[in-house]
N, C-alpha and C positions, 0 to 999 in steps of 0.2 A: 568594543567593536560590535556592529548589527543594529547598532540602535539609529542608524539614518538608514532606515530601509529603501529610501528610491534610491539611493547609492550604494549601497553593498547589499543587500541582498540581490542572489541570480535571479530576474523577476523577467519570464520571455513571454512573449505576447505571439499567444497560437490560436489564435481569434480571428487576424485581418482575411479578412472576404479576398484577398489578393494573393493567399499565404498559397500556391501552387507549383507543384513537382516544375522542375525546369526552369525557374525563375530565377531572378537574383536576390527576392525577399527570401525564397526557399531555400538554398543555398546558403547564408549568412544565417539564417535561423536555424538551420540545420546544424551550422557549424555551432552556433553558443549554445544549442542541446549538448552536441557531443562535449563541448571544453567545460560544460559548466557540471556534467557528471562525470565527470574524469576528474577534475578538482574539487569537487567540492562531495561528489556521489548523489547530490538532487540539485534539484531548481525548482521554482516556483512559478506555475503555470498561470498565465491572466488567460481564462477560456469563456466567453461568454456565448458560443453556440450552445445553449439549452435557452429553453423560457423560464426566464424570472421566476412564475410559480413555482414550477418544479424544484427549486430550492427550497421555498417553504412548504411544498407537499412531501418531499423528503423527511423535512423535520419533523411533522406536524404525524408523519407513520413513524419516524425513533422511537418519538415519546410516549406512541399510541403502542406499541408492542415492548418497551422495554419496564412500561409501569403495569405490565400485565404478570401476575402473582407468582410466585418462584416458582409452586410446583407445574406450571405450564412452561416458563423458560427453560425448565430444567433437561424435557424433549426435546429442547435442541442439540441431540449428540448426533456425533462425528469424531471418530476415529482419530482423523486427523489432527494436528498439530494445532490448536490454533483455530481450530473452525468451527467447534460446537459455544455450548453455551459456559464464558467463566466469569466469575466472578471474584469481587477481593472485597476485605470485611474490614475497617478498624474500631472496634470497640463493640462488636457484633452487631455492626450495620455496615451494609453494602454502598462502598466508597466509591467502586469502577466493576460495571458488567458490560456482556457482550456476547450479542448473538451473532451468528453466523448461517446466509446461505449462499451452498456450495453451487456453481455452476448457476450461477444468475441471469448468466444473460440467456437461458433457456426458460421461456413462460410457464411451462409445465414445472420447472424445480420450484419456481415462484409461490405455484397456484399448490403445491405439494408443503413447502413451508406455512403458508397461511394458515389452510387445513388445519394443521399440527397446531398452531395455536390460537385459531377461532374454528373450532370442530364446526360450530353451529351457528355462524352468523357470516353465509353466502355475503350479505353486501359489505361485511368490515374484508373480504376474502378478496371478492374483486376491486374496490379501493387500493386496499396494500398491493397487491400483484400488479396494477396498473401503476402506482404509482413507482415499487422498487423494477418495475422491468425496463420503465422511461429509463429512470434513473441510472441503472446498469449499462443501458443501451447506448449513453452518453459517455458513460466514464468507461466503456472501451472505445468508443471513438476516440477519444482522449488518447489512451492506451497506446493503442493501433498506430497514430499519427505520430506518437515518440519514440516507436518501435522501429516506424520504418524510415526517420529519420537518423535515427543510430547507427543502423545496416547501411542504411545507403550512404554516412558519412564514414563507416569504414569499408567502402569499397563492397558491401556484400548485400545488397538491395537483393539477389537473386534467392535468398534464403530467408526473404521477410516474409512472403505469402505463405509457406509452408510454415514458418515458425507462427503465425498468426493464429492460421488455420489448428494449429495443435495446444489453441491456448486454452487454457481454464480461468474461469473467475471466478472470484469468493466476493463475497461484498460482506463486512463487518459492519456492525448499530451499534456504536459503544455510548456511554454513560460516564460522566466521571462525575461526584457529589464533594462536597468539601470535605474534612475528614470532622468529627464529632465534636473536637477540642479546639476546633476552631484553626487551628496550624494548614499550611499547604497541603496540596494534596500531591504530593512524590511520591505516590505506591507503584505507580507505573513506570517501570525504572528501564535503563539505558538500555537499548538494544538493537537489537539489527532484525530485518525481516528476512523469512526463508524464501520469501516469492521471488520471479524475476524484476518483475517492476511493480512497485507499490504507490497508491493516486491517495493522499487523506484529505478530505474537507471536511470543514465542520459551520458550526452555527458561529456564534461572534464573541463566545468567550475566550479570551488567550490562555496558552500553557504549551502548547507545541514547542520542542526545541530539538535543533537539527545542530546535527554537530559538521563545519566543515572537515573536508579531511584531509587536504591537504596543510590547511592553514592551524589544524587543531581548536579551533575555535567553535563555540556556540551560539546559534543566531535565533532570537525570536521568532515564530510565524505570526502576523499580522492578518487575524482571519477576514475573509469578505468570498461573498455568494457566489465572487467570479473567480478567485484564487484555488489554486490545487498545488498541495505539496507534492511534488514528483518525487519518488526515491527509486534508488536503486538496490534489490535486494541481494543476500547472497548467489542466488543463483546467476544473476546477470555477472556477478563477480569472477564467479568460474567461468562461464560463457567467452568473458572479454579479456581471460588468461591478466586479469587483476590488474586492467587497464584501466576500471571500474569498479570501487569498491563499495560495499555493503554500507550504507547507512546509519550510523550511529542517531538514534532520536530518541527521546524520551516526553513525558508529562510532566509540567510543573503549573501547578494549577493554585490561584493565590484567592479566586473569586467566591463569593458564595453562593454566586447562582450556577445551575446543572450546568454542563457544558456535553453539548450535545458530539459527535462526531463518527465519520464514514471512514472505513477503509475497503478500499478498490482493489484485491488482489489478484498478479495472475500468474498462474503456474503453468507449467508443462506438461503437456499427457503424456510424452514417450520419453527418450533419453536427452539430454542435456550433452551437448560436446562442444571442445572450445573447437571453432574453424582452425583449419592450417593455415588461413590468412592473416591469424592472430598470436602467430610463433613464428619469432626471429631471434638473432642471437640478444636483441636486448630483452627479448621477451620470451625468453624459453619455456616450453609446454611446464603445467603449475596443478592441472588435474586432469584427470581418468576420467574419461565419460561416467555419468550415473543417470539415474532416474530420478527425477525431480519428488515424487511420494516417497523414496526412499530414503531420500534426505529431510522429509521431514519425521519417518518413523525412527531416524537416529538422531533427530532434536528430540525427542518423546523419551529415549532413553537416558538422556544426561541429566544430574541434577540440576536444579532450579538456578544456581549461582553461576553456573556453568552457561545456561540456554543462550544466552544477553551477546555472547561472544562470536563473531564472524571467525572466531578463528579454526569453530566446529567444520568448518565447511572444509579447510585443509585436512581436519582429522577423517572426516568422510570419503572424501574424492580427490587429496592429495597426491601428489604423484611422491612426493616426500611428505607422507602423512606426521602431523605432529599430535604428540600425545597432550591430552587436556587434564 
């Protein structure tokens, strides 16, 4: 199963020049956001409002900052979970890295990033920052539009502006290489993200796999410059009192050439609560309000075999917390 992708893959088209609030394209697209992250916890976005370029100036700054020499990636810390710079080695060479900047769609974290790693070369500074602030500025329009399509298919559009308004975004530059011995490249193993909603594109080599979740099944991603894997992270999981679950996706990478790819994340700045329009007796309250940074300072605490698991999210802000 996955392998006729115009027929089973969730593939929604958020593109048409007609696609507006109040219509009946809006409405029906609205609804296979909501059913196809409810079953399955992502879909696959056809989005081609950016310029053509812009996908290859995206790429074209990856590979310009991520072949730039360890001890300058290595400045890219961050506290956070997830956001500074990691890397993975097999045979002591780096198989999958990844930097991260925080709060992207702000020009100034952009042109603060660059800085940090071309201290002294103003025009690679303004390149990069033009190029990831387009790029950012795109992929929460993206964002934005499947946020407030969610809210307003359950009824609660009046808490989309403010939930908007308090978003944060990370935007990840990953890397993945073949491993040494010539075998797949698997080091990038199953997991769930901490964000609310997570956007990944990448360049045109395959390895992406989404697991559905209702079906238990795994379905290849078929990359192209207008596709975006929509997921759903833990946090929307809690949000949607688990109407909504966390994302199950992994790497499996079989190619030998680099496989370049983006992640779009967004988080919450203040407390996370599921609405009271999201508890009934089939759906009885499932977590405790938290803080969206807090939940990623207690993925920071579990060990590594542990982290992969959505089921941390109950152990954090369960209301019947379970032990991991």
């Amino acid at each position: 199963m996955g392998g006729n992708e115009t027929r089973e893959l969730p593939i929604i088209n958020l593109s048409d020049k007609n696609l507006k609030q109040d219509t009946e394209l809006w409405n029906s697209t609205r609804d296979s956001v909501r059913e196809a992250m409810e079953h399955h916890g992502w879909f696959v976005a056809e989005y081609n409002r950016f310029p053509t370029q812009l996908h290859q100036s995206i790429l074209e700054a990856a590979k310009e900052l991520l072949d730039l020499p360890p001890e300058i990636k290595i400045k890219n810390e961050n506290r956070k979970a997830g956001h500074g710079y990691i890397t993975m080695n097999s045979d002591g060479q780096p198989v999958h890295e990844g930097l991260g900047i925080d709060q992207v769609n702000d020009i100034q974290q952009c042109r603060r990033f660059s800085r940090l790693m071309w201290p002294n070369n103003d025009h690679d500074n303004d390149r990069f920052c033009e190029t990831i602030h387009a790029y950012a500025k795109m992929q929460a329009e993206l964002e934005q539009l499947v946020i407030r399509m969610l809210f307003e298919s359950y009824n609660l559009e009046r808490y989309a502006d403010k939930h908007m308004k308090g978003s944060r975004y990370l935007l990840r530059l990953l890397k993945y290489k073949s491993l040494p011995n010539g075998e797949p490249n698997r080091m990038f193993m199953c997991h769930t993200d901490k964000s609310f909603i997570s956007i990944l594109h990448q360049n045109h080599i395959n390895g992406l796999m989404l697991k559905s979740d209702k079906e238990d099944v795994w379905y290849p991603f078929t990359p192209s410059p207008t596709r975006f894997a929509v997921i759903a992270g833990d946090a929307i999981m809690a949000w949607s009192n688990d109407r909504i679950k966390g994302c199950y996706h992994k790497v499996e990478m079989e190619s030998v050439e680099t496989r370049y790819s983006f992640g779009f994340f967004s988080f919450q700045q203040g407390m996370i609560s599921t609405p009271d329009e999201m508890v009934d007796k089939n759906h009885p309250l499932a977590y405790k309000p938290f803080h969206h940074d807090g939940l990623l300072d207690f993925y920071e605490t579990l060990e590594v075999h542990l982290k992969a698991h959505r089921t941390m999210t109950k152990a954090y802000c369960g209301i019947h917390p379970i032990s991991l």
